[in-house]
Backbone as ProteinMPNN parsed JSONL, in Angstrom:
{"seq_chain_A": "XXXXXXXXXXXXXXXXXXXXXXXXXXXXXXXXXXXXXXXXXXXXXXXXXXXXXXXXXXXXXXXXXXXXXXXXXXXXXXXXXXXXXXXXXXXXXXXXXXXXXXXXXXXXXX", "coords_chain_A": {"N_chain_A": [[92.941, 169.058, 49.268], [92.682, 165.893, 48.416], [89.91, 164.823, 46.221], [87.819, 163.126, 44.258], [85.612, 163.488, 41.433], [82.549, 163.613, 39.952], [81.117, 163.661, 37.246], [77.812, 165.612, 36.279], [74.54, 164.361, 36.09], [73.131, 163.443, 32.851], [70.465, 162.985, 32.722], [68.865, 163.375, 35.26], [70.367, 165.104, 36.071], [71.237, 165.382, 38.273], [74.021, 164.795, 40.966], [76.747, 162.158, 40.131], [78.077, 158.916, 41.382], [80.78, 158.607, 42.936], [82.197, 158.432, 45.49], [83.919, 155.888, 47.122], [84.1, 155.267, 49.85], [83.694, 156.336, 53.524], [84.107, 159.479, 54.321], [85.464, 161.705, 56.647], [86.008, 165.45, 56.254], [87.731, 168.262, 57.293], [87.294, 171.486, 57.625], [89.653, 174.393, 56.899], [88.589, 177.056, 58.319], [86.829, 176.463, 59.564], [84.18, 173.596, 60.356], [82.684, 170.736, 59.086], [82.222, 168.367, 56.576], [80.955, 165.517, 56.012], [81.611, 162.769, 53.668], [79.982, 160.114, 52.148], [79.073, 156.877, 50.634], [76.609, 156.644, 48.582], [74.559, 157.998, 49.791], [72.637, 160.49, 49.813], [70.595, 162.704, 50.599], [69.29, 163.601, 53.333], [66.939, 163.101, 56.532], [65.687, 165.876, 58.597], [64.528, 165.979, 60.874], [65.134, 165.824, 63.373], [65.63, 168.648, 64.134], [65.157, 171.509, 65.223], [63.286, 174.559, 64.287], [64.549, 176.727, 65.371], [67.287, 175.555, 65.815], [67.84, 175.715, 63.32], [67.477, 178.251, 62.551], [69.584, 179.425, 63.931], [71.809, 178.564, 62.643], [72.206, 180.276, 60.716], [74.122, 182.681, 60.492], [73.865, 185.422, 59.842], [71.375, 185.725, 60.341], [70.523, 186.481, 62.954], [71.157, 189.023, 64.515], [68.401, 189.808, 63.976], [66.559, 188.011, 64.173], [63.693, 187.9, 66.453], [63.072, 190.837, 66.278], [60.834, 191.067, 64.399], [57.55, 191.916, 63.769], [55.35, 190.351, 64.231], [55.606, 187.71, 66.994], [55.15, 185.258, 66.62], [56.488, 185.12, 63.841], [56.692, 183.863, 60.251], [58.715, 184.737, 58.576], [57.598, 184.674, 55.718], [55.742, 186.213, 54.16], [54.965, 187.468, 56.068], [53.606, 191.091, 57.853], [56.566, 193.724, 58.637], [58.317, 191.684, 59.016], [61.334, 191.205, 60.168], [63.616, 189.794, 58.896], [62.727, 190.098, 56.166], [62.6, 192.708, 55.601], [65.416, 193.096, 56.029], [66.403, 191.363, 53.831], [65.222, 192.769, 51.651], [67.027, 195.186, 51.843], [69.271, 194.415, 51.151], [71.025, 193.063, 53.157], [70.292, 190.43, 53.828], [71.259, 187.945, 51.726], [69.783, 186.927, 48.688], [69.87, 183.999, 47.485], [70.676, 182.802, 50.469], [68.421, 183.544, 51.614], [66.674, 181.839, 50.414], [67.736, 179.377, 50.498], [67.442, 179.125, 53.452], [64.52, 179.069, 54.004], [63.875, 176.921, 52.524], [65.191, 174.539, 53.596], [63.606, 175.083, 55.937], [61.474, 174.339, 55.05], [61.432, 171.708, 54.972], [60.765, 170.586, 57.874], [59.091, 169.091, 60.41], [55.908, 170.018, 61.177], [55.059, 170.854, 63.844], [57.678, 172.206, 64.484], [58.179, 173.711, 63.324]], "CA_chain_A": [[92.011, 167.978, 49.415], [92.202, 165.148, 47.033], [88.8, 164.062, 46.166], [87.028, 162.636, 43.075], [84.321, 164.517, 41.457], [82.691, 163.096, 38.896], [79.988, 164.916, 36.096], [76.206, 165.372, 37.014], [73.619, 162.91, 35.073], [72.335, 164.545, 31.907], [69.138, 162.676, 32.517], [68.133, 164.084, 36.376], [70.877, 166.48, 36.764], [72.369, 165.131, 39.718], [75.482, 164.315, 40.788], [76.672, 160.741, 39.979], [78.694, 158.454, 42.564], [82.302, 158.489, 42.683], [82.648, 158.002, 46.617], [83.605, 154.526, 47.795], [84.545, 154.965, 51.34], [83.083, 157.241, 54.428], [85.548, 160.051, 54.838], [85.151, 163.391, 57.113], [86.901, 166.496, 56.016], [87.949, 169.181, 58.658], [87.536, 173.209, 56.902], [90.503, 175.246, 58.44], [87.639, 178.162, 58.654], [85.443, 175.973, 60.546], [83.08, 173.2, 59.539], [82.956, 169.553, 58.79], [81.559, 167.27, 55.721], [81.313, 164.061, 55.421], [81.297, 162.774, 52.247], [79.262, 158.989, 52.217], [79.113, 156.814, 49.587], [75.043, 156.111, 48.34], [73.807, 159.397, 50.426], [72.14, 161.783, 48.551], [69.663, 163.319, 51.443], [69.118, 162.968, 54.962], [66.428, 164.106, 56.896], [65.969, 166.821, 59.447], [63.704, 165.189, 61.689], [65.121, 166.25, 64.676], [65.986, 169.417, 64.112], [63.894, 172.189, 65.458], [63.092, 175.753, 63.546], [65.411, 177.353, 66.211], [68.376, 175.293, 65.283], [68.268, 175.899, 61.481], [68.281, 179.888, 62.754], [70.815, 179.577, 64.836], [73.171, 178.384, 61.459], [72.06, 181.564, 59.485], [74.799, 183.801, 61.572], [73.574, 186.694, 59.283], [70.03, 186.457, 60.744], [71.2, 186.39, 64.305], [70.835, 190.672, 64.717], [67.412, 190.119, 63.349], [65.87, 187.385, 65.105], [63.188, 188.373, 67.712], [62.879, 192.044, 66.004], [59.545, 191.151, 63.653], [56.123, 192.264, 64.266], [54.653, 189.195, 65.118], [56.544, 186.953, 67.505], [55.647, 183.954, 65.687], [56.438, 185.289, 62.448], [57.435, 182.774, 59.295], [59.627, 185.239, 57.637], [57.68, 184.096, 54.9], [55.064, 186.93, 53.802], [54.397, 188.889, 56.836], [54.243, 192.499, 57.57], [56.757, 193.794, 59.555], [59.131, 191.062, 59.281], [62.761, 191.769, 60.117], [64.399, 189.22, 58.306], [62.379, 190.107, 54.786], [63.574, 193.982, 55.536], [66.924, 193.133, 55.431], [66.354, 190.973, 52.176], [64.8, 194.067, 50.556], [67.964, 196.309, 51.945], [70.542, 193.716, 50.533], [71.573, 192.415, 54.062], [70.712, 189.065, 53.368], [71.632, 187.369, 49.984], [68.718, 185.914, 48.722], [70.341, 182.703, 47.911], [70.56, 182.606, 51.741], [66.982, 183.087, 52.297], [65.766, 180.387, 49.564], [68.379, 177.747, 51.007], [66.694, 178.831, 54.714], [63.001, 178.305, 53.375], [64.066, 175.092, 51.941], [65.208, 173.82, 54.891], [62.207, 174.897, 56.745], [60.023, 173.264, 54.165], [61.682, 170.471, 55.574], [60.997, 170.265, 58.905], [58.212, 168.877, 60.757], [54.987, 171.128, 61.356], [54.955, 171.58, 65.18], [58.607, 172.707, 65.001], [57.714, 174.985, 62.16]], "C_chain_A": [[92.021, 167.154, 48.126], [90.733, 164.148, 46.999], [88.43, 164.171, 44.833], [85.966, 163.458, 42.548], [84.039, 164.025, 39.983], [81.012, 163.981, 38.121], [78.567, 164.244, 36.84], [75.704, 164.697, 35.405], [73.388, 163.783, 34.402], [70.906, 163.781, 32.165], [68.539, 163.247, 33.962], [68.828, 164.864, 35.977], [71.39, 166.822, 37.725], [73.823, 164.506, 39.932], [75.74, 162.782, 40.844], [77.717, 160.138, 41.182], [79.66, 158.296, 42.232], [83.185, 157.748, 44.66], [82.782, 156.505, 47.036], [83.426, 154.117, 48.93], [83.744, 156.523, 52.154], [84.099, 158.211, 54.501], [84.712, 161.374, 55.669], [86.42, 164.574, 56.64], [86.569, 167.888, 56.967], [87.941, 170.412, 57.837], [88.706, 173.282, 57.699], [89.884, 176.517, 58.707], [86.545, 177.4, 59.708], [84.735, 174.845, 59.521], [83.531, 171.985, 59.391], [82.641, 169.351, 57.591], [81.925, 166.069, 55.711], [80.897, 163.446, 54.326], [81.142, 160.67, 52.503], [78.853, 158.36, 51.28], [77.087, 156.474, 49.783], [74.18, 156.721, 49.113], [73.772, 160.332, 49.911], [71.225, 163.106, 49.393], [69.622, 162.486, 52.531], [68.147, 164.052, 55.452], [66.223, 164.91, 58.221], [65.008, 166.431, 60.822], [63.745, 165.802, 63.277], [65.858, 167.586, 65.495], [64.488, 170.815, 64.392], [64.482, 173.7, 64.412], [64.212, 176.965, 64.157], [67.008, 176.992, 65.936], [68.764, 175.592, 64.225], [68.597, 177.776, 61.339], [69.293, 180.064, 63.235], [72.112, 179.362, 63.495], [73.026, 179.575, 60.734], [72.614, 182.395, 60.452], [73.961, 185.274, 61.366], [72.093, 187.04, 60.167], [70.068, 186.716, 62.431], [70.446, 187.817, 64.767], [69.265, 190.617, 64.785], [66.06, 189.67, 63.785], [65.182, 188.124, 66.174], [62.545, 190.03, 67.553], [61.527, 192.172, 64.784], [58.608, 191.098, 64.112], [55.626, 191.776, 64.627], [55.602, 188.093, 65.796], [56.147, 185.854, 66.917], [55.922, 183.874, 64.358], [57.527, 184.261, 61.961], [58.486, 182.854, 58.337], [59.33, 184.997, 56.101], [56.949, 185.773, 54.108], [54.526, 188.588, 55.018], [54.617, 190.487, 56.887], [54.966, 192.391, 59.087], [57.979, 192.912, 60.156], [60.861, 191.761, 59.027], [63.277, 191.612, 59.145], [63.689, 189.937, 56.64], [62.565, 191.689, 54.52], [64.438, 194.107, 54.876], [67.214, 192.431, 53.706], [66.248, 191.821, 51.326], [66.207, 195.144, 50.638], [69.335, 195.515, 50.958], [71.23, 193.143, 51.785], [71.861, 191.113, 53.929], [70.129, 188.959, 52.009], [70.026, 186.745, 49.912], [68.959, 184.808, 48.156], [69.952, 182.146, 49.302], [69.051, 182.291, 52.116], [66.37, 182.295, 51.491], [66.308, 179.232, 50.862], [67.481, 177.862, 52.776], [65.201, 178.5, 54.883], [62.886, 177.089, 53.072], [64.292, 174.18, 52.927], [64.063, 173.661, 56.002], [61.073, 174.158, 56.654], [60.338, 172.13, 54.709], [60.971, 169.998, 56.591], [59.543, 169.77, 59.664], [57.014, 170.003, 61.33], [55.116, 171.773, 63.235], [56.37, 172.114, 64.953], [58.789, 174.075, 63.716], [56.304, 175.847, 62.773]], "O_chain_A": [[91.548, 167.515, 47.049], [90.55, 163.076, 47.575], [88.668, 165.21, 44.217], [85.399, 164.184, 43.364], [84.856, 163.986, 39.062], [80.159, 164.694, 38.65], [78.279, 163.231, 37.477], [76.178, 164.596, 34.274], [73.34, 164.927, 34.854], [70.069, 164.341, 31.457], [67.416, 163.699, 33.736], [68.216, 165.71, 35.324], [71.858, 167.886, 38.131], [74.514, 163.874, 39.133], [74.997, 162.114, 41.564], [78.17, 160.995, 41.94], [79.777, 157.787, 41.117], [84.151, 157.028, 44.911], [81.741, 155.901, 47.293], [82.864, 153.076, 49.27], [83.351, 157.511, 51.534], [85.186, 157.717, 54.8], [83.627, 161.86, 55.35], [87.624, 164.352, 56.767], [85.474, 168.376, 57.246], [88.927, 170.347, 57.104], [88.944, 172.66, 58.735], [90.595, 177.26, 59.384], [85.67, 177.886, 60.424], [84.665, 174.983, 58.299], [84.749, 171.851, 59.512], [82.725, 170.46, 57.064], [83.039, 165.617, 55.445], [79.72, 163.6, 54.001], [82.085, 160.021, 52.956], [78.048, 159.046, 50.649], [76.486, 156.178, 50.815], [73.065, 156.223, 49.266], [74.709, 161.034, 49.532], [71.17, 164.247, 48.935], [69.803, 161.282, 52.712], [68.174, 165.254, 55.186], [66.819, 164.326, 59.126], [65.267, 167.095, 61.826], [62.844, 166.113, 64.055], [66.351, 167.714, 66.616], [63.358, 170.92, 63.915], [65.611, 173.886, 63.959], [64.608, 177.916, 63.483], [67.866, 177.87, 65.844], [69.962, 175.772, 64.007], [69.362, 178.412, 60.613], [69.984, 181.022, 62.886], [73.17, 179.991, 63.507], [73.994, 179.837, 60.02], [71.859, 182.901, 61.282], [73.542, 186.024, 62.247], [71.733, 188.151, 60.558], [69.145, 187.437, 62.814], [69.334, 187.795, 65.295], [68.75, 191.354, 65.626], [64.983, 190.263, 63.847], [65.834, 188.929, 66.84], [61.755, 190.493, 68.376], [61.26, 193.28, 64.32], [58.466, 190.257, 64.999], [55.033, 192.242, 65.6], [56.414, 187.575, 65.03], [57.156, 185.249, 66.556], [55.711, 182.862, 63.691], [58.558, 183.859, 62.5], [59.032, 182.008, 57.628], [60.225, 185.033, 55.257], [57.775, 186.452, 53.499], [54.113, 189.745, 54.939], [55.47, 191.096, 56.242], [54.659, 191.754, 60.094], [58.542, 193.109, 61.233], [61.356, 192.461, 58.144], [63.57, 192.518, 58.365], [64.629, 190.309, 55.938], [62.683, 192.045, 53.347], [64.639, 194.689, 53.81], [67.92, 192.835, 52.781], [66.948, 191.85, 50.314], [66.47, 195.847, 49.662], [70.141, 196.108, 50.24], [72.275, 192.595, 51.436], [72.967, 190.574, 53.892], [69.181, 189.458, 51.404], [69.336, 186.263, 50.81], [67.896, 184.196, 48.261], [69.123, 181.245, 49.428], [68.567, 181.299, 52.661], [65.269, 181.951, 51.92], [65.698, 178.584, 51.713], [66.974, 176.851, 53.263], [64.762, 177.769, 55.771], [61.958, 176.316, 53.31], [63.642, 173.145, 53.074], [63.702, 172.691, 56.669], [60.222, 173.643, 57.379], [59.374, 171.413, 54.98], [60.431, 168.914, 56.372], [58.666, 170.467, 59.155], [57.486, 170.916, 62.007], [55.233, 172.94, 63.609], [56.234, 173.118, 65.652], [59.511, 175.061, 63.561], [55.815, 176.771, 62.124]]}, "name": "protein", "num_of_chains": 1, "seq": "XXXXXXXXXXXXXXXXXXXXXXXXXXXXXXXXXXXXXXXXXXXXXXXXXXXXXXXXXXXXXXXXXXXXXXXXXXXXXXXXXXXXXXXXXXXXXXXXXXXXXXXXXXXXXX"}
């Protein structure tokens, strides 16, 4: 892949713009990106709480197996998913970046 990559700001800390043009790039494991010039965030709007599980393959097994069926995976007892966190199943990288996303998302679909 030849692409540009240019140093993060010392004053935020973010990455600076190098993209000029829209491009998509194909994984050969799977997976898209598109890389857009003057897009930094996009939001999730129409993404429900069900979809953003459905991308965490790892929690897949796990889903549906916590104490309370509407559980937030956040604090509860009893929760599957925060089990497996404690066993080492899932990374906890994984479960920040899936919190973060949730924080996202609109309240009824949360």
């Amino acid at each position: 892949m030849d692409t540009r990559v240019g140093a993060l700001s010392e004053m935020t800390g973010k990455g600076t713009h190098t993209t000029t043009t829209a491009r998509l790039f194909h994984f050969p494991g799977g997976g898209e990106l598109i890389d857009s010039p003057g897009i930094r965030e996009f939001g999730l709007g129409h993404v429900s709480r069900a979809d953003v599980e459905a991308g965490f393959i790892e929690f897949q097994d796990l889903l549906g197996h916590c104490r309370f069926r509407d559980c937030k995976h956040d604090r509860e007892p009893g929760c599957a998913l925060l089990r497996a966190l404690e066993e080492g199943r899932v990374q906890p990288q994984r479960m920040a970046s899936y919190r973060h996303i949730i924080s996202g998302l609109q309240e009824p679909d949360y």
